[in-house]
C-alpha positions in Angstrom: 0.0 0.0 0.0 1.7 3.3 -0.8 2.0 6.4 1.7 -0.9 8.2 -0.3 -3.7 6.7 1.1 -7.1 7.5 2.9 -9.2 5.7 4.2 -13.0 5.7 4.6 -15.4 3.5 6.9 -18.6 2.5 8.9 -18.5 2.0 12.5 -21.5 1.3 15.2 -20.2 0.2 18.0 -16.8 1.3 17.6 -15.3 -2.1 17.0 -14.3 -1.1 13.4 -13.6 2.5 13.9 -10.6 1.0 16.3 -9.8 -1.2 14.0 -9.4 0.8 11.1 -7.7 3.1 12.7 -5.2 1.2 14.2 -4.2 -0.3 10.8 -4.2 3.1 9.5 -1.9 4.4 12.3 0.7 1.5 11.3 1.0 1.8 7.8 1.3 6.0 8.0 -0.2 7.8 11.1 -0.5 11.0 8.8 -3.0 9.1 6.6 -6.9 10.6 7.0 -9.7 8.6 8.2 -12.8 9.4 7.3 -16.2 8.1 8.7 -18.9 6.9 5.8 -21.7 9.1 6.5 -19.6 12.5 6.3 -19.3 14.3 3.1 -15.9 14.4 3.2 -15.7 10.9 2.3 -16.8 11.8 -0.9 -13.9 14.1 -1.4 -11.6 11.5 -0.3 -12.7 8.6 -3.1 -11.6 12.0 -5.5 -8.5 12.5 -4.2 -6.7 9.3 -3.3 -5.7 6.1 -5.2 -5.4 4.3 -2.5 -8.6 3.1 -0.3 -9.2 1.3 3.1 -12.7 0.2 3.3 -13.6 -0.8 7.0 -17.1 -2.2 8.0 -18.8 -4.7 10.4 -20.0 -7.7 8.7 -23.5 -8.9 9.0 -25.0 -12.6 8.2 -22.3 -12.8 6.1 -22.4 -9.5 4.3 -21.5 -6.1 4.0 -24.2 -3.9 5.5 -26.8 -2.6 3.0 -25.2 1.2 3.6 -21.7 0.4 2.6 -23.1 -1.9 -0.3 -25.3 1.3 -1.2 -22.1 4.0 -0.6 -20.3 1.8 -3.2 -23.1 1.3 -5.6 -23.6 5.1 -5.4 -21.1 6.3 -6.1 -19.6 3.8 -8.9 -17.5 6.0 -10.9 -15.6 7.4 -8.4 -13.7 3.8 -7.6 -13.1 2.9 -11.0 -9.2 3.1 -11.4 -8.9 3.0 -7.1 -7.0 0.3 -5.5 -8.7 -1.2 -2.2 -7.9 -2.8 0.8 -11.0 -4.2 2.6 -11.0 -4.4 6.3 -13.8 -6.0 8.0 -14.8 -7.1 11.8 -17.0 -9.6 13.2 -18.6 -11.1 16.3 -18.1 -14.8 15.2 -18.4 -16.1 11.5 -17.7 -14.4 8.4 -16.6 -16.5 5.5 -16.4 -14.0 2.8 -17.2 -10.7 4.8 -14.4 -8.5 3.1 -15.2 -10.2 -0.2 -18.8 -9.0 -0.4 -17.6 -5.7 -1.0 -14.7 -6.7 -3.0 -16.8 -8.0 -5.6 -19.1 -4.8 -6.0 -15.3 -2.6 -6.1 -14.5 -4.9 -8.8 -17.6 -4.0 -11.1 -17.2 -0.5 -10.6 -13.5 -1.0 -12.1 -11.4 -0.4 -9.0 -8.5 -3.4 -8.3 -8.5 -5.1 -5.2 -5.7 -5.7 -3.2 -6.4 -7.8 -0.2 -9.1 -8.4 2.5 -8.3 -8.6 6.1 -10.9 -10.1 8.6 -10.9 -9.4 12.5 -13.2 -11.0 15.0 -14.1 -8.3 17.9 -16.2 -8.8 20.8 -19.7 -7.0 20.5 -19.9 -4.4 22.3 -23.6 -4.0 22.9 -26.0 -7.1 22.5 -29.7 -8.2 22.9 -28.9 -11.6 22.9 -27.7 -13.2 25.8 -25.6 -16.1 23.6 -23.3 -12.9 22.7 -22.5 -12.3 26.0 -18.7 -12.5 27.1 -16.8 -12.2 30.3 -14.6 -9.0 30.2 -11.6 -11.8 30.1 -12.9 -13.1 26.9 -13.6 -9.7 25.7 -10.0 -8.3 26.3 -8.4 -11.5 24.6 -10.1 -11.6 21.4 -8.9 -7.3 21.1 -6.2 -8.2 21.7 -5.8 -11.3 18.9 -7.2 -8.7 16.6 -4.4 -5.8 17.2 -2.1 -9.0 16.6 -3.4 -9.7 13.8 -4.1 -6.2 12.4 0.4 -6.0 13.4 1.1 -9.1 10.8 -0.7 -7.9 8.3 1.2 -4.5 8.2 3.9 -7.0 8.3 2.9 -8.4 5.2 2.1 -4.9 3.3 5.5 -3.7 3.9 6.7 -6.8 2.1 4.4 -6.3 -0.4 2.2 -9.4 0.1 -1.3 -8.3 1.0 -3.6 -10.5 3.3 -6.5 -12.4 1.2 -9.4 -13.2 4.1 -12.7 -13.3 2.9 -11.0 -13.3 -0.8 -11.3 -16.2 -3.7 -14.1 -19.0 -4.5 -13.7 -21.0 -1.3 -14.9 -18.0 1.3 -17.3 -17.1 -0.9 -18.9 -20.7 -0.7 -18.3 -20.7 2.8 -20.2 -17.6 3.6 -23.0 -18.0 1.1 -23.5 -21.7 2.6 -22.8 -20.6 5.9 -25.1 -17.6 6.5 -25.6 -15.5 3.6 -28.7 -17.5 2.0 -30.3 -18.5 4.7 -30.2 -14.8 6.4 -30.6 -12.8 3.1 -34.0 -11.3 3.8 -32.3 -9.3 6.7 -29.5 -8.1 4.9 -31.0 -7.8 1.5 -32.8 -4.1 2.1 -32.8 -1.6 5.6 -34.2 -3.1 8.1 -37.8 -1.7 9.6 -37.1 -4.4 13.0 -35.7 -1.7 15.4 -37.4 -1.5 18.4 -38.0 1.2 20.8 -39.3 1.0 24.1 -41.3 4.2 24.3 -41.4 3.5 28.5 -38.1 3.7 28.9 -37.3 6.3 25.8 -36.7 10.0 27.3 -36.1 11.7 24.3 -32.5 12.4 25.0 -32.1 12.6 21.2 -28.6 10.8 21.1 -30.1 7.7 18.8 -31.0 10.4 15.9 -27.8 12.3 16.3 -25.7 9.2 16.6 -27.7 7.2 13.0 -25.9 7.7 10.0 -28.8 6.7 8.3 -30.4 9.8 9.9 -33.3 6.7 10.1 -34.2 8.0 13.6 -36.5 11.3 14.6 -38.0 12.5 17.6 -41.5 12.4 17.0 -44.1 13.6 20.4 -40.9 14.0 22.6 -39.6 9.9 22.2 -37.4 8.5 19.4 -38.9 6.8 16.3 -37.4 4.9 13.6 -38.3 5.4 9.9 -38.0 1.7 8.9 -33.8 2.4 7.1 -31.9 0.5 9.7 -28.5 -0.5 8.3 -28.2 -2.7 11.5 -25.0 -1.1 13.1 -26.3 -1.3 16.2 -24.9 2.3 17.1 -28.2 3.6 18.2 -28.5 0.5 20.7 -24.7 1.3 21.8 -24.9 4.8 22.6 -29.2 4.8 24.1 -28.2 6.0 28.0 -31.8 4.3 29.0 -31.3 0.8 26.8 -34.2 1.7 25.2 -33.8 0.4 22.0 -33.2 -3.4 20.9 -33.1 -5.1 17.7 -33.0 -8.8 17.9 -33.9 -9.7 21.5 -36.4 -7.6 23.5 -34.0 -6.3 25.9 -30.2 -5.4 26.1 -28.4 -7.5 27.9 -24.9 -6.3 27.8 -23.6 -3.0 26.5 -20.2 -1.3 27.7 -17.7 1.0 25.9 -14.8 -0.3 23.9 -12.6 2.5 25.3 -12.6 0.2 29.0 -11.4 -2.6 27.3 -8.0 -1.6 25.1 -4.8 0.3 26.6 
């Protein structure tokens, strides 16, 4: 990867945003990062040849608003070379190859795909839940693995996760088909507990979807989830859930890393 490079992602939790920036800090600390839903992404794509693409995968898949920001905006990666970084909880199979594929029809050349498991850091499903031990390990497997790979760039051999026919079996087979429906378009599942809801507004400022309002003083969702779970993560009164009906662990990633 060379020195002139930006890089340009979607966090929710904060899992990837760490991540990314990390890897970032490795190759060249004066490289920017930019956050998907700000404009200035935009003017990154324009400016630099060389991409990072960071994003949580979900079911197997890139979320639908990464999938979207690529689609969209088709002509500005044709030519770009791109490095896809992606986090997950457990599985992945072909997470960073999801994307990879869409880069490649809109003519940019992909370099190499890195994957890195993370602990979630909020969940409404208790067979998430890890001990802060568990949680502390697997962060720090994923800064060791995220200092090989620089490793490997520097040598000019660029990791391949998630890359090829064989992850993309594995993570069609493995989640991708029998979990499209929830990845295929937003998602209208979010739920919000208008008992516990005080109208704090943090959910809508926090959505990059802007999929959130504040409707007769308590938060309302416009049915354009992108599943990040950011709005979960940052709600002070756990008020909002998505798969389970309650949160059942949610802490802040900043605790857990040096």
């Amino acid at each position: 990867m060379k020195e002139n490079f930006c890089a340009v992602y979607l966090s929710g939790t904060g899992n990837t945003k760490f991540c990314i920036e990390k890897f970032v800090k490795l190759l060249d600390e004066k490289a920017p990062v930019f956050a998907i839903e700000d404009e200035t992404a935009l003017s990154a794509l324009k400016n630099y040849e060389y991409v990072v693409l960071g994003y949580p995968v979900q079911y197997s898949n890139a979320p639908k608003m990464v999938r979207d920001f690529i689609i969209r905006n088709a002509a500005l990666w044709k030519g770009k070379k791109v490095f896809c970084l992606a986090t997950m909880g457990a599985f992945s199979g072909d997470g960073a190859g999801c994307s990879a594929r869409l880069l490649k029809k809109c003519g940019a050349t992909v370099l190499g795909g890195l994957h890195l498991k993370m602990p979630d850091s909020v969940c409404d499903s208790k067979l998430l839940k890890k001990s802060r031990e568990e949680k502390i390990e697997i962060i720090r497997r994923a800064e060791e693995k995220i200092e090989r790979a620089i490793l490997q760039i520097r040598s000019g051999k660029y990791p391949q996760n998630g890359l090829g026919f064989l992850p993309h079996l594995v993570g069609l087979l493995g989640q991708r088909l029998w979990f499209y429906g929830k990845t295929k378009n937003y998602s209208d599942k979010l739920k919000i507990d208008n008992a516990r809801c005080v109208g704090c507004g943090v959910c809508v400022r926090v959505c990059p979807m802007q999929n959130l309002m504040l409707e007769n003083q308590v938060a309302a969702s416009h049915g354009k989830c992108t599943l990040c779970y950011r709005c979960i993560s940052e709600c002070p009164q756990q008020a909002i859930t998505l798969v389970g009906k309650e949160v059942v662990e949610q802490y802040r990633l900043e605790n857990f890393i040096s």
